[in-house]
C-alpha positions in Angstrom: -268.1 151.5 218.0 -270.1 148.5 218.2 -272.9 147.4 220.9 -273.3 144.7 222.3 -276.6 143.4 223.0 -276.8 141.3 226.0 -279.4 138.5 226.3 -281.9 139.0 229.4 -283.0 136.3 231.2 -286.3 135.8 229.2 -284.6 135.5 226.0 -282.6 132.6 225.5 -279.8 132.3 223.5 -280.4 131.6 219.8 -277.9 128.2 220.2 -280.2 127.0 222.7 -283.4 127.7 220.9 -285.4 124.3 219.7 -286.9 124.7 216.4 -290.6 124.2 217.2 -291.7 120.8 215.8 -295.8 119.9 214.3 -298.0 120.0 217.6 -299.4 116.6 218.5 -303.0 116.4 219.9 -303.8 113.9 222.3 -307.2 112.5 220.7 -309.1 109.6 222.3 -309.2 106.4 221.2 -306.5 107.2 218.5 -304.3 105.1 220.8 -306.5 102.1 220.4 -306.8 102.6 216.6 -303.1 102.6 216.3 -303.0 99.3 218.0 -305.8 97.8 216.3 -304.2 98.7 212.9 -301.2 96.3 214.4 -303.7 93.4 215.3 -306.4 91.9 217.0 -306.8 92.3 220.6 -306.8 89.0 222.0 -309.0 89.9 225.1 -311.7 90.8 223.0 -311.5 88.0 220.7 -312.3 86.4 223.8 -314.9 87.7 224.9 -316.7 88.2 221.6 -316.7 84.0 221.6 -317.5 83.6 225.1 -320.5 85.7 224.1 -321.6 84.1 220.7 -321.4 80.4 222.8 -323.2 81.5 225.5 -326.4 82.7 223.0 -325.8 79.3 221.0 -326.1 77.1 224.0 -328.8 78.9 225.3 -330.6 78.5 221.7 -330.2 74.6 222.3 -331.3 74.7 225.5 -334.6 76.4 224.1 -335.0 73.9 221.1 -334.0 70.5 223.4 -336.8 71.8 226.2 -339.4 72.3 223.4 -338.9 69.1 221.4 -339.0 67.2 225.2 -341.9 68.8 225.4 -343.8 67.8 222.1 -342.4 64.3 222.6 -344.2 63.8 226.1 -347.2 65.8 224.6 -347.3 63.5 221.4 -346.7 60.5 224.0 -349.6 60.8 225.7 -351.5 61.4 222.9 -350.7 58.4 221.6 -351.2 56.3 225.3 -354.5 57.9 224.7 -355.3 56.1 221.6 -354.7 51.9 221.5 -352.5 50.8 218.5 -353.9 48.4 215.9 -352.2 45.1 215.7 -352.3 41.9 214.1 -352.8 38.6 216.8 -351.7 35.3 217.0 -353.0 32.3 219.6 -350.1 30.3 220.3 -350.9 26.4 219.3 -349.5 23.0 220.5 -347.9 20.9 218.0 -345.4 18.5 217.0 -342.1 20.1 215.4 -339.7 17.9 213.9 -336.3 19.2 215.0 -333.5 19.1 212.0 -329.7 19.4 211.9 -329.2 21.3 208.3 -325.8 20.6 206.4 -324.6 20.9 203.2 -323.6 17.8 201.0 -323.2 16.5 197.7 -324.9 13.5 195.5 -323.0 10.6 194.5 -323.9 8.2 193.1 -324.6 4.8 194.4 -321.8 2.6 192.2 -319.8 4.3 189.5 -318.0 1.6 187.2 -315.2 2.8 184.3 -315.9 -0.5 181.5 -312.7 -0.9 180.5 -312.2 -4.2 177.3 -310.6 -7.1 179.0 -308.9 -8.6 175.6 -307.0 -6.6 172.6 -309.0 -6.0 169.4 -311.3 -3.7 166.8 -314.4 -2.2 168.2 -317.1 -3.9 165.3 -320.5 -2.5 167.4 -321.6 -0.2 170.0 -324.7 -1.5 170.9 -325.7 1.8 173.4 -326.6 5.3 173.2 -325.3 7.6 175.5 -327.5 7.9 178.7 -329.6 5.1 177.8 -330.9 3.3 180.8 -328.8 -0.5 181.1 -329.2 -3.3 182.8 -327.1 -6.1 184.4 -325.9 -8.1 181.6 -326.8 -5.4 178.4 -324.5 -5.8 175.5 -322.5 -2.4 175.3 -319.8 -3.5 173.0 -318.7 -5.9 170.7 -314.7 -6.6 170.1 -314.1 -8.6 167.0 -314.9 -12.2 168.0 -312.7 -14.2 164.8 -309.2 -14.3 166.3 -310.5 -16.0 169.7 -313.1 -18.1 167.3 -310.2 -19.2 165.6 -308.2 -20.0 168.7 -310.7 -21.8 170.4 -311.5 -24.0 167.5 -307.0 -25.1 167.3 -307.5 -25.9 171.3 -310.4 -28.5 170.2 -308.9 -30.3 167.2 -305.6 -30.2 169.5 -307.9 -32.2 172.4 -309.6 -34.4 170.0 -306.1 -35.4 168.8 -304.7 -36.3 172.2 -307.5 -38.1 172.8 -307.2 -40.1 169.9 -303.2 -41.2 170.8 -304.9 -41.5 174.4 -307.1 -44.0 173.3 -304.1 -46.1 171.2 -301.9 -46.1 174.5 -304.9 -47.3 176.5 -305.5 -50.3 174.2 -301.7 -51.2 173.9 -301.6 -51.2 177.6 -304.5 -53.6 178.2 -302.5 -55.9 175.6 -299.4 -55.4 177.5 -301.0 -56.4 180.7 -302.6 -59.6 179.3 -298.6 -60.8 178.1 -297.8 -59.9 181.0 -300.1 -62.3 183.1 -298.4 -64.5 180.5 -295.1 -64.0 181.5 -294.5 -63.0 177.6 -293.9 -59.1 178.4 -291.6 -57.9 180.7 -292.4 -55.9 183.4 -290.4 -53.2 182.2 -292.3 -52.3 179.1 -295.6 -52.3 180.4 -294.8 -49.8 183.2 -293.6 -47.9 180.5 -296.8 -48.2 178.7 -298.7 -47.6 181.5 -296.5 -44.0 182.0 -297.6 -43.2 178.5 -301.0 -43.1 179.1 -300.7 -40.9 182.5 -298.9 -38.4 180.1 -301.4 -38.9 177.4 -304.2 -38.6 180.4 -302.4 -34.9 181.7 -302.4 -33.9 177.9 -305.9 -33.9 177.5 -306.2 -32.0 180.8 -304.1 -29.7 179.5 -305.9 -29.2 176.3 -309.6 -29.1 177.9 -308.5 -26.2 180.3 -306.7 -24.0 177.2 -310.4 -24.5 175.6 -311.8 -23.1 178.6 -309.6 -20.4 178.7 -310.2 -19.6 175.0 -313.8 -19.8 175.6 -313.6 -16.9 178.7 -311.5 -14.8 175.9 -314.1 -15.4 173.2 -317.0 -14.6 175.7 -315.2 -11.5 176.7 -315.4 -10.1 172.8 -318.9 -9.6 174.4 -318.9 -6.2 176.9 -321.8 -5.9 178.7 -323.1 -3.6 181.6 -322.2 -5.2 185.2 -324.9 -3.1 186.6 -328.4 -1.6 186.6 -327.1 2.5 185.8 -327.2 4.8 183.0 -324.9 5.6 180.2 -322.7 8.6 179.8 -320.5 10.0 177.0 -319.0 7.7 175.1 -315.2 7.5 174.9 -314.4 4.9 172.0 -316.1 5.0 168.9 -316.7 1.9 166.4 -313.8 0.8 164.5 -311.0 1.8 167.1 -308.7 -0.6 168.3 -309.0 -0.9 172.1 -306.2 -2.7 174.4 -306.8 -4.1 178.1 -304.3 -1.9 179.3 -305.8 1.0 178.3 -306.5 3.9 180.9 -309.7 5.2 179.6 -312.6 2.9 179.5 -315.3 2.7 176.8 -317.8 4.4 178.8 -318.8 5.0 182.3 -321.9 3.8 184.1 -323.7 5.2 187.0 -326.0 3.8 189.4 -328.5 6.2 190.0 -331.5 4.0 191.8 -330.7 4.2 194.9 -328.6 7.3 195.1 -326.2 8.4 198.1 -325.6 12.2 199.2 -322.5 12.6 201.4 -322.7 15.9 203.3 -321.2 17.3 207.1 -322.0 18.1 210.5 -320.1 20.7 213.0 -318.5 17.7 215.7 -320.7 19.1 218.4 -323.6 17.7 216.9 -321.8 14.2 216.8 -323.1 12.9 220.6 -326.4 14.4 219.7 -326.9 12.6 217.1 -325.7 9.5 218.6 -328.5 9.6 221.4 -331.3 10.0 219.0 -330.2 6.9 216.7 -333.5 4.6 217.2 -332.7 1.1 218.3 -332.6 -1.2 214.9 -333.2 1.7 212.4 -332.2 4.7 210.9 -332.8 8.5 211.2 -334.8 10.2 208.3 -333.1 12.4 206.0 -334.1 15.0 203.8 -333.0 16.5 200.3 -333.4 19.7 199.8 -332.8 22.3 197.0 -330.5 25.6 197.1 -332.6 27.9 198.7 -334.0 24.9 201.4 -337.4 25.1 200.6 -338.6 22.1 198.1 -337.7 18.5 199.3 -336.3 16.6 196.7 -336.1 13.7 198.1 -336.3 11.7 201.4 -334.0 9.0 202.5 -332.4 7.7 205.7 -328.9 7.9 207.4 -326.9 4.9 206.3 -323.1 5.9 207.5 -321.4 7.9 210.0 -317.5 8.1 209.3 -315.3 6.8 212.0 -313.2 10.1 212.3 -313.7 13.7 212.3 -312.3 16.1 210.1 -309.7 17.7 212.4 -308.9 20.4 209.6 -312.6 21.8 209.3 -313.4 20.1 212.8 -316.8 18.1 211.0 -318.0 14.9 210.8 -319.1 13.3 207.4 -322.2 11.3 207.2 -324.0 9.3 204.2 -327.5 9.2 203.4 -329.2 6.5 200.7 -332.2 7.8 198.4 -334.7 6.0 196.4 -334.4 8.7 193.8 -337.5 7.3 191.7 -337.8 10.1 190.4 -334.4 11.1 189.7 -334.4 14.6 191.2 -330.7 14.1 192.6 -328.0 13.7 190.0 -324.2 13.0 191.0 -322.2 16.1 191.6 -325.6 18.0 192.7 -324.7 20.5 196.1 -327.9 19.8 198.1 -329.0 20.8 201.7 -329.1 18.2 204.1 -331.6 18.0 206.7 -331.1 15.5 209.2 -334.0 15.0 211.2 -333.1 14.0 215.1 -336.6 14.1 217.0 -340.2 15.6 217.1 -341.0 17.4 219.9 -344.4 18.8 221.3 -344.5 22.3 222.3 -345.6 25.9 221.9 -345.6 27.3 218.4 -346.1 31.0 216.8 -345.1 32.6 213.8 -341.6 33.6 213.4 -342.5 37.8 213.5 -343.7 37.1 216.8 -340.3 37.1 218.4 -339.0 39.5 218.9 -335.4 40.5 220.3 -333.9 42.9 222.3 -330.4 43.7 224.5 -331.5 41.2 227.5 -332.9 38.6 224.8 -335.8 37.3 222.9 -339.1 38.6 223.8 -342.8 38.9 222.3 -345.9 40.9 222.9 -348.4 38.8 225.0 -352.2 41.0 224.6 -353.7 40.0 228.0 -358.0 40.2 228.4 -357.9 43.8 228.8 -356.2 44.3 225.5 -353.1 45.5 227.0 -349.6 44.8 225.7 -347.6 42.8 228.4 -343.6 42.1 227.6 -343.2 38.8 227.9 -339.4 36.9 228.1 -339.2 34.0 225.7 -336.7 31.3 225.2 -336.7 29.6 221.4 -335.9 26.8 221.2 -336.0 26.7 216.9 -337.3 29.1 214.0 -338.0 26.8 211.2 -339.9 27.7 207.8 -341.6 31.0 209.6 -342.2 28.5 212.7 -341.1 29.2 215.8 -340.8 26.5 218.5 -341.2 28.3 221.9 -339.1 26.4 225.0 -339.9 28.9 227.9 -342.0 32.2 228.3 -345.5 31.2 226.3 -348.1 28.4 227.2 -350.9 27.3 224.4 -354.1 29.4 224.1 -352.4 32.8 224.8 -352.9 35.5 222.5 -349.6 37.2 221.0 -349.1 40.0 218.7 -347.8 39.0 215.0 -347.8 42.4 213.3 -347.5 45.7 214.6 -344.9 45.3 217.5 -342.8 48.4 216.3 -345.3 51.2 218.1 -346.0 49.1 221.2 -344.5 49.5 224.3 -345.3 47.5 228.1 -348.6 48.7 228.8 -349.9 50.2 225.7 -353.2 49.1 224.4 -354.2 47.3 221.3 -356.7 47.3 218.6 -357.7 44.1 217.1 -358.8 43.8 213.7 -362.8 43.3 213.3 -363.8 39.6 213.5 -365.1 39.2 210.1 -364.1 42.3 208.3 -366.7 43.0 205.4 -365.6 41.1 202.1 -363.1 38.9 204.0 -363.2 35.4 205.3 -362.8 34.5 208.7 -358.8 34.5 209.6 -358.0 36.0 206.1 -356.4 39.2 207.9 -353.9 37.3 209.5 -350.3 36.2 208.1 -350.1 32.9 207.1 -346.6 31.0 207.4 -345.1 27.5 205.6 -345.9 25.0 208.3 -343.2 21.7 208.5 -344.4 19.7 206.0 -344.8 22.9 203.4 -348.4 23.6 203.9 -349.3 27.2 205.3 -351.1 27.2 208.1 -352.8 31.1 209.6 -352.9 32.3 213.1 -355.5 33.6 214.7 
């Protein structure tokens, strides 16, 4: 007989028994490392930057504060010390005031000698760029055919002349029988109508001599000007037509000489009012880089329009050119000389400029640095004409304006240093008429 075992309440059934599974200990901060595994934490992230920015802007704050520091130190160290510089006295003088433009040389008469009759070339009688005058053989055309032709036109007068003088003795006959009442009146008008044709023959025949003379003469080429030779374009034995395009050689005038150049149309009225009365404004020639004159000459044209493409006017000049420093086809700079006017003048490096305008560094008796407004009215050749802001006498600063400031005092150089000359410390600049002239 079997038994039966029945469960007790503190025994549960085997069906409802849970197979124990591994125990899992809560550990601290295991939680966190199982999310960190997954990711960054973003809150943490955040504050890690706000942290690092916080200790880099206080770093600059630090370093900013420090340099302020050493600048206000080193500033006052150097307000303590004046700062050497080189002066100037501003000077009262005349300054010729220009209009610059750029033109070109031409030359004063250009002439193409072209043959006037058919024929062989039998001498060239220049070299090329020889020096001719009015009237200098350059050519010489084969002179027989129009020696020949003259010479047929002068037997053909001579025989005209001859039956001229037959009908003029028949009609003096005629006109005695006919006092006479022998002739009839009939034949001596005829005879009397001969020798008006004989008479218009002779005419005829004198002016085909001229006319063979003019073509024999212009056998003979010569220059129709004073000018000089260039490249010769027929050679000696060519045959050489009047209707020929290119000429034998061309011929300059170089003495006087003409340079055509432009001015902006603004400057047109200006120029206008300084025109002198009778006369003619000075002009100057001057190289590429505007420093040597070349030549000097005066205005001799204004053009009676302006340009409206390039919105200039075009003005002529007229050199002597003795010396034959301006050549056709030479680009030259123009300067146009409108009036000379008095005024204050320093050396260009004294101006000085700066967001409310030009300025320059006056050194008052107390060798302080006072800021001074100036108003220029032209910086020509390291010369600056002053309209407003400086008076003659005062003394400016020429070198050394890059560590001043209003109010800071200056050291002059010594009066006569040892082994210098007096004024040989200072910058000398190229005056108007090329010279240098020093400040002091």
């Amino acid at each position: 007989m079997t038994q039966t075992t029945m469960p007790t309440q503190h025994e549960p059934e085997e069906r409802d028994r849970v197979e124990p599974g591994p125990v899992q200990h809560s550990v601290p901060g295991l939680q966190e490392m199982a999310h960190s595994r997954r990711g960054p934490n973003p809150v943490l992230l955040i504050v890690a930057i706000l942290i690092l920015g916080g200790l880099v802007w206080f770093a600059a704050k630090r370093q900013t504060a420090a340099k302020a520091r050493t600048g206000q130190g080193a500033g006052r160290a150097m307000g303590n010390f004046p700062v050497p510089v080189v002066p100037g006295v501003v000077e009262q003088k005349d300054v010729p005031i220009f209009l610059d433009g750029l033109g070109t040389v031409q030359a004063f008469n250009t002439v193409t000698v072209h043959s006037r009759v058919d024929g062989q070339v039998v001498k060239i009688a220049f070299v090329e760029g020889q020096e001719v005058h009015a009237g200098d053989v350059l050519a010489q055309i084969d002179p027989a055919p129009f020696q020949a032709q003259l010479d047929q036109n002068v037997a053909k007068k001579a025989q005209d002349e001859a039956q001229l003088a037959i009908a003029r003795l028949t009609l003096e006959r005629d006109k005695e029988l006919l006092t006479g009442k022998i002739l009839a009146q009939q034949d001596y008008d005829t005879q009397k109508a001969t020798v008006d044709q004989l008479e218009a023959t002779v005419r005829g025949d004198q002016a085909m001599i001229d006319n063979a003379k003019i073509q024999l003469g212009y056998t003979t080429i010569t220059s129709p000007l004073d000018g000089r030779t260039g490249i010769r374009m027929i050679d000696q034995g060519n045959i050489v037509h009047a209707t020929d395009s290119n000429g034998l050689v061309i011929i300059t005038q170089l003495r006087p000489i003409s340079v055509s150049f432009t001015l902006p149309e603004q400057n047109l009225q200006q120029i206008q009012q300084h025109l002198p009365t009778g006369g003619a404004r000075t002009a100057l020639a001057m190289d590429r880089d505007n420093k040597a004159i070349l030549s000097q000459g005066k205005l001799a044209v204004i053009d009676n329009q302006i340009d409206t493409t390039t919105g200039t006017i075009r003005l002529k000049a007229t050199f002597a050119n003795d010396d034959l420093k301006l050549w056709p086809g030479q680009f030259v700079n123009v300067r146009l000389l409108l009036e000379t006017r008095q005024g204050p003048v320093v050396p260009a490096s004294v101006v000085q400029h700066g967001p409310d305008g030009d300025f320059a560094f006056v050194i008052t008796p107390d060798l302080t640095a006072q800021v001074r407004k100036i108003k220029v009215a032209q910086v020509d050749r390291g010369q600056a004409l002053i309209e407003e802001g400086l008076t003659a006498g005062e003394k400016v600063v020429v070198d050394g304006q890059y560590k001043l400031q209003a109010g800071s005092k200056v050291k002059l150089p010594e009066d006569n240093p040892k082994g210098r000359q007096d004024g040989e410390h200072l910058p000398k600049s190229p005056s108007p008429t090329g010279k240098s002239i020093g400040t002091s």
